[in-house]
Backbone as CSV, one residue per row, in Angstrom:
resi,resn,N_x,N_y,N_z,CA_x,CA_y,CA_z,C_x,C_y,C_z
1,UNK,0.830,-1.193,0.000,0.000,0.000,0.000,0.870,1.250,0.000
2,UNK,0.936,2.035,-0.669,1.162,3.569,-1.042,1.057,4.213,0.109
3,UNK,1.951,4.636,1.014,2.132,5.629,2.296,2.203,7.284,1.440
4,UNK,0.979,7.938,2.161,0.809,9.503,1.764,1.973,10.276,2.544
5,UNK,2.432,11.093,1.663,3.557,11.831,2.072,3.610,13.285,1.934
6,UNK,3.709,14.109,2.627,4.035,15.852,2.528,5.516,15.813,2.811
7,UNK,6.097,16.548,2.378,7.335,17.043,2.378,7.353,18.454,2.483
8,UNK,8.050,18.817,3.608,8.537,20.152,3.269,9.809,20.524,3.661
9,UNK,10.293,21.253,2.703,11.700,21.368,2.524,11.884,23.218,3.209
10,UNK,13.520,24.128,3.473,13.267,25.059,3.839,14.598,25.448,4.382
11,UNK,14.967,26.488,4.672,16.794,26.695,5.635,16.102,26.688,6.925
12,UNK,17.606,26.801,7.594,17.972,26.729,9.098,16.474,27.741,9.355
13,UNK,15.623,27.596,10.228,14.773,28.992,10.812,14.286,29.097,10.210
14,UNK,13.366,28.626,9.178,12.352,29.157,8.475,10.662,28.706,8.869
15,UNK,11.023,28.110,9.999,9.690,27.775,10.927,9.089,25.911,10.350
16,UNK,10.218,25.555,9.935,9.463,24.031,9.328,9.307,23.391,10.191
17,UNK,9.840,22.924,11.550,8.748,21.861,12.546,7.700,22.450,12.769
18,UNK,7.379,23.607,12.659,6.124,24.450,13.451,4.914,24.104,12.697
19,UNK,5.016,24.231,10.714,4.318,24.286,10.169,4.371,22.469,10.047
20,UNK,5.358,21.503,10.274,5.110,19.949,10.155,4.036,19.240,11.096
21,UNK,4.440,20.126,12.233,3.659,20.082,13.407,2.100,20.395,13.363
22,UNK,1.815,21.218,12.846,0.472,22.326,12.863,-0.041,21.243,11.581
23,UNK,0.570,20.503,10.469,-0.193,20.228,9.328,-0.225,18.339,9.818
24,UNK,0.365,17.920,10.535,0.358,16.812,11.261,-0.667,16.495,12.213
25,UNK,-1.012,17.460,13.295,-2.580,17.687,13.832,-3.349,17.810,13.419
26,UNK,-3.743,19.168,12.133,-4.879,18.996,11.224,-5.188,17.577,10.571
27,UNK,-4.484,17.221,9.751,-4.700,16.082,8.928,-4.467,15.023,9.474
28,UNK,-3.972,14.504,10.570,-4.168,13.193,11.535,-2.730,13.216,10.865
29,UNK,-1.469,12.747,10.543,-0.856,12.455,9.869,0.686,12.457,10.624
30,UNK,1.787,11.809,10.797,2.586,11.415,11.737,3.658,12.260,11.361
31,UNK,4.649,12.882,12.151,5.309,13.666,11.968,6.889,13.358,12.423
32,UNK,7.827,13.489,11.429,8.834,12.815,11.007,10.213,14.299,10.843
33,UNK,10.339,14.660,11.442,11.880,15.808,11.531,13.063,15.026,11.005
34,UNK,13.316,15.120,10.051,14.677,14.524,9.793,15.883,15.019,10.267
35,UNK,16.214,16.248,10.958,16.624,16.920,11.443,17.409,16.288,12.807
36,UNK,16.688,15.600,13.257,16.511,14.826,14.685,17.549,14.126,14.437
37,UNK,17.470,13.412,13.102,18.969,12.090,13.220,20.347,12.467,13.033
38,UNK,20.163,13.798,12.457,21.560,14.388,12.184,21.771,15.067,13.588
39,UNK,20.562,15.650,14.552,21.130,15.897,15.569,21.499,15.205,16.588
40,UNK,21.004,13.870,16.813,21.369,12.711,17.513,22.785,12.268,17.250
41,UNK,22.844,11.988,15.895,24.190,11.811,15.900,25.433,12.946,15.955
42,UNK,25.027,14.141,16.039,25.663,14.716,16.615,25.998,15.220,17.732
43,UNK,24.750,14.722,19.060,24.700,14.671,20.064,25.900,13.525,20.437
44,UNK,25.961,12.198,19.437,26.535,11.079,20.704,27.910,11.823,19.780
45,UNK,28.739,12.476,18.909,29.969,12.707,18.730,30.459,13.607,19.811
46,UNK,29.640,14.309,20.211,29.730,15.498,20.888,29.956,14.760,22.674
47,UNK,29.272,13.967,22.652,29.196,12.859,23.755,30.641,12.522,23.983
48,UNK,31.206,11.557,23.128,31.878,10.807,23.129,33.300,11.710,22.475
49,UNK,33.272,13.255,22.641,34.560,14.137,21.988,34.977,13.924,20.855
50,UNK,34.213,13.448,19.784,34.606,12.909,18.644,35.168,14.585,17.849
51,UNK,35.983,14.656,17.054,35.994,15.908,15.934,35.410,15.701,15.297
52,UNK,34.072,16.415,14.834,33.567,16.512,14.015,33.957,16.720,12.877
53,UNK,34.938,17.024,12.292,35.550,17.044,11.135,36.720,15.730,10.650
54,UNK,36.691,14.479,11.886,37.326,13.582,11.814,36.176,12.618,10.873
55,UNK,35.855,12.376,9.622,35.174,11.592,8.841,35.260,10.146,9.164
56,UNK,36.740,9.782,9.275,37.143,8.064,9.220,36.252,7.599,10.676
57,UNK,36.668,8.469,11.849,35.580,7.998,12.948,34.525,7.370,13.251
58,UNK,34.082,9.111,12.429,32.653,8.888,12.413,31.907,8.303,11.722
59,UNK,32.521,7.629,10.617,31.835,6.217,9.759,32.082,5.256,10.621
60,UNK,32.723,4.755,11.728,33.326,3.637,12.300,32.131,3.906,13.335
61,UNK,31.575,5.014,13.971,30.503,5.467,14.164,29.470,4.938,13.667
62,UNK,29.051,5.331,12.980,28.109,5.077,12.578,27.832,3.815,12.299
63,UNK,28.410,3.086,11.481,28.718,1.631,11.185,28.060,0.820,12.467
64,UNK,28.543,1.230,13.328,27.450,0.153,14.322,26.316,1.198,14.521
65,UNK,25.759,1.828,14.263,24.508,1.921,14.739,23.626,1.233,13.654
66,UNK,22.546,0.641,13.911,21.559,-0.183,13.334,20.529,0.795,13.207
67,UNK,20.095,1.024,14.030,18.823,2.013,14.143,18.703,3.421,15.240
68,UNK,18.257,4.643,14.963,18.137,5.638,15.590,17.451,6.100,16.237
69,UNK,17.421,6.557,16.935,15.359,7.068,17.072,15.260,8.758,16.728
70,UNK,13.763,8.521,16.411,13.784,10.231,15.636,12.384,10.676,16.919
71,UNK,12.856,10.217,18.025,12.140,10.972,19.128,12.848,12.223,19.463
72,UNK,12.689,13.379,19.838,12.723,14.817,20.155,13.864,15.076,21.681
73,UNK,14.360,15.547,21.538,14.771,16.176,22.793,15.243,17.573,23.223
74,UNK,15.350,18.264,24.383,15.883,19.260,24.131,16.914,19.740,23.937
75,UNK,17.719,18.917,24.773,18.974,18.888,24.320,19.742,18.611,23.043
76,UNK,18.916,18.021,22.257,18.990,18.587,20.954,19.364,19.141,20.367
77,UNK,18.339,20.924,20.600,18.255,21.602,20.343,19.261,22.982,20.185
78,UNK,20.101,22.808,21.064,21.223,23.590,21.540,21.999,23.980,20.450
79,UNK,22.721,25.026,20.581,23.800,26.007,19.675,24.744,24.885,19.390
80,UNK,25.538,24.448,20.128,26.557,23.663,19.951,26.206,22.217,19.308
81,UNK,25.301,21.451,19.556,24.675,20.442,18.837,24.139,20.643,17.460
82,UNK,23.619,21.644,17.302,23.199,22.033,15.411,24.699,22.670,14.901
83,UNK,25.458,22.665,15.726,26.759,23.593,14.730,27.110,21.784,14.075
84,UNK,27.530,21.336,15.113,27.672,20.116,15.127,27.359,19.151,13.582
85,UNK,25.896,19.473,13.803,25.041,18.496,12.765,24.921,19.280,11.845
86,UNK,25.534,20.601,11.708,25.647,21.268,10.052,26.649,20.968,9.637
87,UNK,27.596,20.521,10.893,29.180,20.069,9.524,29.031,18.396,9.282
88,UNK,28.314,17.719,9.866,28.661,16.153,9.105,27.239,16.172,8.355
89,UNK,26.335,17.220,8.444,25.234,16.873,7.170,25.792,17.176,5.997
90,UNK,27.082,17.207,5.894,27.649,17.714,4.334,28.496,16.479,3.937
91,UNK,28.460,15.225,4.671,29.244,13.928,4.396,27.969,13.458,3.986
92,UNK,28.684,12.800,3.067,27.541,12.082,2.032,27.019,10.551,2.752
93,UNK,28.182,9.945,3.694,27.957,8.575,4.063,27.127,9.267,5.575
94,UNK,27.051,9.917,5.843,25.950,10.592,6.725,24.683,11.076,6.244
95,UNK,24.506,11.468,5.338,23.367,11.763,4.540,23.001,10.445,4.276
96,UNK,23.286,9.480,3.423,22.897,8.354,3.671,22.315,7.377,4.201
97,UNK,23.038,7.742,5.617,23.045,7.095,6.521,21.449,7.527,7.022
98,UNK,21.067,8.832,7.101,20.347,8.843,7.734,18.898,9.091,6.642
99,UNK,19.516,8.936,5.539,18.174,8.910,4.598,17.256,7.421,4.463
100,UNK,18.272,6.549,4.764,17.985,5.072,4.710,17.058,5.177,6.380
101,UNK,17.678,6.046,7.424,17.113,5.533,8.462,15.389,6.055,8.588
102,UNK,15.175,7.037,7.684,14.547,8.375,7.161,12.913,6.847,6.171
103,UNK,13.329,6.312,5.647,12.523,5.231,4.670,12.300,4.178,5.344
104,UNK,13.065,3.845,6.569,12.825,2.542,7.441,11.772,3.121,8.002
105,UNK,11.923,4.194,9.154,10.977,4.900,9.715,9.619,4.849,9.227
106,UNK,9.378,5.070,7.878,8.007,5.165,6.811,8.076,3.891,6.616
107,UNK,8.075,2.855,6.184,8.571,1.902,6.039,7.445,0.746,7.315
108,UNK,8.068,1.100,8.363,7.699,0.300,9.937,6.805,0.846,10.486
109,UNK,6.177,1.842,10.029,5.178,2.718,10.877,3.724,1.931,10.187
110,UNK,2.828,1.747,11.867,1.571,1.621,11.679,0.576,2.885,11.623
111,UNK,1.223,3.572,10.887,0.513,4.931,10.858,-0.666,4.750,9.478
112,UNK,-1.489,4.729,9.328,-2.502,4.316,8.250,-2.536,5.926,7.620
113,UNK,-2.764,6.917,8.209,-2.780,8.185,7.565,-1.530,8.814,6.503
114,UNK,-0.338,8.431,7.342,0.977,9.256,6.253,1.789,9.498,7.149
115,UNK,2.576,10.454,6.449,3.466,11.093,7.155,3.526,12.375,6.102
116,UNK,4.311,13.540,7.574,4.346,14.697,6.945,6.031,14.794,7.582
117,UNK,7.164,15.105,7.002,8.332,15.010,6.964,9.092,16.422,6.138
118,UNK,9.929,16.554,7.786,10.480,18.300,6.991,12.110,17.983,7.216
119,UNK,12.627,19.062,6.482,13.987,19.410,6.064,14.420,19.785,5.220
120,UNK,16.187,19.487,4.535,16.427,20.194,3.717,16.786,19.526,2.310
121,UNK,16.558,18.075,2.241,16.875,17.520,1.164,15.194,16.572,0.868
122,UNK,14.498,16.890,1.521,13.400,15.657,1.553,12.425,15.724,0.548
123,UNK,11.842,16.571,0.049,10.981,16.339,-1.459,11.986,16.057,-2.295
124,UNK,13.064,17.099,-2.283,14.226,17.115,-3.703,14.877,16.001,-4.038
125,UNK,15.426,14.742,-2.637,16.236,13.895,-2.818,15.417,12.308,-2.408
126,UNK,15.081,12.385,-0.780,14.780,11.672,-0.148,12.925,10.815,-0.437
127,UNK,12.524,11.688,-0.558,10.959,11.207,-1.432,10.587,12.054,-2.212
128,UNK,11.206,12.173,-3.262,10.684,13.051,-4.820,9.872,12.227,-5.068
129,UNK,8.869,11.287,-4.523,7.235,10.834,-5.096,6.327,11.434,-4.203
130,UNK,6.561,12.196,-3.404,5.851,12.868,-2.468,4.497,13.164,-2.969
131,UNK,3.168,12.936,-2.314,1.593,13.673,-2.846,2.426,14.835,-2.853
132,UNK,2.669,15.572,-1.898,2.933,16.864,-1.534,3.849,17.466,-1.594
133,UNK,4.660,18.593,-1.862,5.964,18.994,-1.887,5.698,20.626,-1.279
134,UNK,6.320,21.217,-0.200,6.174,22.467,0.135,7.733,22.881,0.021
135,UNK,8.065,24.332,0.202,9.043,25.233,0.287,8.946,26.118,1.070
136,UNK,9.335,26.035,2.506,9.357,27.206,2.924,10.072,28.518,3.179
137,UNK,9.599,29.526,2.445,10.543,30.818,2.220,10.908,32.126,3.254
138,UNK,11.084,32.349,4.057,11.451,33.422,4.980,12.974,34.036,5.199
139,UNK,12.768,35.764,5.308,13.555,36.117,4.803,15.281,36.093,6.406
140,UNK,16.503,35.988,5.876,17.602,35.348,7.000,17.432,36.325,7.954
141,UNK,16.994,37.785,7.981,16.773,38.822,9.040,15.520,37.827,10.199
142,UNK,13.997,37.632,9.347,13.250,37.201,10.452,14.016,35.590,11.265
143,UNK,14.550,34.882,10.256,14.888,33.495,11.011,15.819,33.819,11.652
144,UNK,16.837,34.708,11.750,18.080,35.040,13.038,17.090,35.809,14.281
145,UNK,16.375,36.535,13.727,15.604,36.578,14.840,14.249,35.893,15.509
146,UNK,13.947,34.851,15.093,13.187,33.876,15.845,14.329,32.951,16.236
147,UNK,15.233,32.634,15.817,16.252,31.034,16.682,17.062,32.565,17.575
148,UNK,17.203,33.411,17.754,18.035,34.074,18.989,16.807,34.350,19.862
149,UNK,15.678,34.181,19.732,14.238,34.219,21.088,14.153,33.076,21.496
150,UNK,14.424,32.199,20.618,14.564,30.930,20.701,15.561,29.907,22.096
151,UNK,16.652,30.321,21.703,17.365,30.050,22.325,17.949,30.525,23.477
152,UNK,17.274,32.157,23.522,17.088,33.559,24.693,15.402,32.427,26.146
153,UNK,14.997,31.855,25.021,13.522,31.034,25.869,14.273,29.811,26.377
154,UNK,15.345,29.240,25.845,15.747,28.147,26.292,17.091,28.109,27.562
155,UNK,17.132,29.758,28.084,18.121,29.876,28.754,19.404,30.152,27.983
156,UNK,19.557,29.741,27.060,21.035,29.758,26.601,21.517,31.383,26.029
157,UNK,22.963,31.502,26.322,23.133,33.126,25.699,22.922,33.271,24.023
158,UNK,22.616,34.415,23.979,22.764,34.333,22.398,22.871,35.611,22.305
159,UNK,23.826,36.131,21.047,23.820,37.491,20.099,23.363,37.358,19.105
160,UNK,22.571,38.136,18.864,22.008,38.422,17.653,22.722,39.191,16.518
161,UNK,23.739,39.552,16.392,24.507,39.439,14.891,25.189,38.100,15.136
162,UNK,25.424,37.305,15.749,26.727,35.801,15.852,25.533,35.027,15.092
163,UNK,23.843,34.768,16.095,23.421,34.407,15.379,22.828,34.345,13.258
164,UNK,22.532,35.777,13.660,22.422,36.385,11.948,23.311,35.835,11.000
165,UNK,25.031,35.945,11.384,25.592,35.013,10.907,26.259,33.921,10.439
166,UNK,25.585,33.368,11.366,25.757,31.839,11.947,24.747,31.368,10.626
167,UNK,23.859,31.934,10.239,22.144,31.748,10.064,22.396,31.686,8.300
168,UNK,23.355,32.545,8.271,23.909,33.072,6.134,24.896,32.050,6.194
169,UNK,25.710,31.776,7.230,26.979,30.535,7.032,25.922,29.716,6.474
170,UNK,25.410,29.485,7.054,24.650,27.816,7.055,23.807,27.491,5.971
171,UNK,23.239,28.636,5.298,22.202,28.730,4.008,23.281,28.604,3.213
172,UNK,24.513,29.362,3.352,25.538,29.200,2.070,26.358,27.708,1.737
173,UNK,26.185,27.090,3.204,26.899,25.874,3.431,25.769,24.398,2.718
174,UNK,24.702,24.964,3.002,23.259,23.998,2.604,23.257,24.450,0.895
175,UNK,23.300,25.636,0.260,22.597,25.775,-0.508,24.101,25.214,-1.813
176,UNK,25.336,25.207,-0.999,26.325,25.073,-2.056,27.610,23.867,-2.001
177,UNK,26.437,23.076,-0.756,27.519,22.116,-0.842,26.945,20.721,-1.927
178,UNK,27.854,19.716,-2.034,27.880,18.733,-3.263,26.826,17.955,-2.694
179,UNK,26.322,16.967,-1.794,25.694,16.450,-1.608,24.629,16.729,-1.409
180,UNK,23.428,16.571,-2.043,22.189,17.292,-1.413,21.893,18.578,-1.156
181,UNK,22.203,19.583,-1.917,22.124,20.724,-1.591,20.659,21.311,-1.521
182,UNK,20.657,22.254,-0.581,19.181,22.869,-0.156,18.921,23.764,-1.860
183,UNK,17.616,22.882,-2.657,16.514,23.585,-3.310,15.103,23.267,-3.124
184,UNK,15.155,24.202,-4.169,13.148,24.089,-4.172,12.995,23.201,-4.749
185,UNK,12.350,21.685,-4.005,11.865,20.580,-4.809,11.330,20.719,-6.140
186,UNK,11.255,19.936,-7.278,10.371,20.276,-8.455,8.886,19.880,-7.835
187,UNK,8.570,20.646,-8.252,6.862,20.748,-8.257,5.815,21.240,-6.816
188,UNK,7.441,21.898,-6.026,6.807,22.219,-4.668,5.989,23.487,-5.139
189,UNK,5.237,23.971,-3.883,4.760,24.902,-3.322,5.506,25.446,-2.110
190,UNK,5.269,27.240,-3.187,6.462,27.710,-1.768,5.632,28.377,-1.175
191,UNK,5.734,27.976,0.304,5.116,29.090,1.160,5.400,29.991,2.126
192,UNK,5.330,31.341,1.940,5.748,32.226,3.079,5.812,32.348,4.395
193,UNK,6.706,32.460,4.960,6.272,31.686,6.522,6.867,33.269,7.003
194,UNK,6.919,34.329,6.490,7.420,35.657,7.387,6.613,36.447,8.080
195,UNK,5.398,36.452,8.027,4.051,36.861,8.383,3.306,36.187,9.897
196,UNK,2.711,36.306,10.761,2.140,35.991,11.634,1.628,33.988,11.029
197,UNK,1.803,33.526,11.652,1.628,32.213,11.686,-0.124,31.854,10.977
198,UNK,-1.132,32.530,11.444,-2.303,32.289,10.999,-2.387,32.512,9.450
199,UNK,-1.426,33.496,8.716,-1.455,33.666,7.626,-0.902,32.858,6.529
200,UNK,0.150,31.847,7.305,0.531,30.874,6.817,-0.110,29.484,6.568
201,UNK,-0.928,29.488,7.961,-1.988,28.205,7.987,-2.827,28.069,7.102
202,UNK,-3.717,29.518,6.721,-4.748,29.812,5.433,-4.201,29.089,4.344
203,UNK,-2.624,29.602,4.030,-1.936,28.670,2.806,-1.863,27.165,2.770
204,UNK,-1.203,26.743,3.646,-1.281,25.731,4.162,-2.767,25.172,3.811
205,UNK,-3.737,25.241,4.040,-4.808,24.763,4.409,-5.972,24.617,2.409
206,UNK,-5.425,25.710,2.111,-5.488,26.131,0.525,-5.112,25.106,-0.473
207,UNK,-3.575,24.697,-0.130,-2.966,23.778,-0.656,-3.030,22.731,-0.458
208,UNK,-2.929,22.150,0.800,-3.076,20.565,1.438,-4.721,20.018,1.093
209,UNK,-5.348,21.034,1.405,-6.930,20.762,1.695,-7.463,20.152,0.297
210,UNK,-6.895,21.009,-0.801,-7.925,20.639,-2.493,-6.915,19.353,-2.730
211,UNK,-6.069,18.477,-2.287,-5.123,17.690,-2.540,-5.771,16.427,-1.860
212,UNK,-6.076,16.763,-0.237,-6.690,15.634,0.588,-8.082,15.422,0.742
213,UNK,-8.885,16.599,-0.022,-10.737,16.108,-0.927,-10.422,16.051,-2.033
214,UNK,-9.270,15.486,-2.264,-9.351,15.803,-3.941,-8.697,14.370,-4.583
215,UNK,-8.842,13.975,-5.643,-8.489,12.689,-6.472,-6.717,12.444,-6.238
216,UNK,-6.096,13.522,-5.670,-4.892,13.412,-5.132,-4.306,12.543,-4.190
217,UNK,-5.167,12.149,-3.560,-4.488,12.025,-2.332,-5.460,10.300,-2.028
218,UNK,-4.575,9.411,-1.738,-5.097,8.112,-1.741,-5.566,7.901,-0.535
């Protein structure tokens, strides 16, 4: 049987768990951050003092792990853990690694509804058969300033120019490196996410909605 799929693709801060989240409740539909495995595994390097820029390792790494989990944490979330998981998401046997873990996930799930699955390679690379394909567009001024409130809410220090360009490193690092580089899926829908959140949902709701009453959507 054919598992229904949304994808949405998007940079660092452009609000994509929020809107995976919000379109995962509406539509019953299971919600899948790919984000999570690159930060896990950059949680246990970070664990275990690995250099992140040591490759041979961290395949020897990886190599035994079998399976991941793409459950949430906060610790996670942290400055030092996403710096982390922006430099080995540019190794290809890491991308891999976690795209395979990314299809098991869909794959093993008794989820009868779908899945709705965000990041930065996932309509374009990871399920280009997607029902659905989104883009989300917001401009690097508003996303440096939602992840520095962000992380100002989570206790942790933050500047807001380090972040700002922490925020252009990382779009330039996504949008121009060899493996998987961050684009607009073919045949997505891009949606604006710079505006108050309700204005985004209307879209959201525009697009998903004539797709899931509609001969689209199995």
């Amino acid at each position: 049987m054919k598992i229904n799929i949304i994808t949405i693709d998007g940079p660092a801060g452009s609000g994509k768990g929020k809107i995976a989240k919000y379109v995962a409740k509406k539509w019953k539909l299971k919600h899948l951050d790919s984000g999570i495995f690159y930060r896990r595994i950059a949680y246990i390097i970070s664990k275990k003092k690995i250099n992140p820029i040591d490759k041979i390792t961290i395949k020897i790494l990886i190599n035994d792990i079998d399976q991941i989990s793409s459950q949430k944490n906060k610790i996670l979330r942290s400055e030092k853990i996403s710096n982390i998981a922006s430099i080995i998401a540019e190794y290809k046997f890491v991308r891999d690694f976690v795209n395979t873990q990314q299809k098991l996930t869909v794959k093993k799930s008794k989820n009868k509804n779908g899945f709705v699955i965000d990041g930065r390679d996932i309509g374009s690379v990871v399920f280009k058969n997607a029902n659905i394909k989104l883009y989300i567009d917001v401009d690097v001024n508003i996303r440096a300033k939602r992840r520095h409130k962000q992380l100002i809410d989570m206790g942790e220090k933050s500047i807001y120019p380090k972040i700002l360009k922490d925020i252009k490193l990382r779009d330039k690092k996504d949008k121009s490196r060899k493996n998987s580089p961050l684009v607009i899926p073919r045949g997505a829908y891009i949606v604006d996410n710079s505006s108050k959140f309700s204005i985004t949902q209307n879209q959201l709701n525009i697009i998903i909605g004539k797709y899931i009453n509609g001969k689209y959507w199995n």
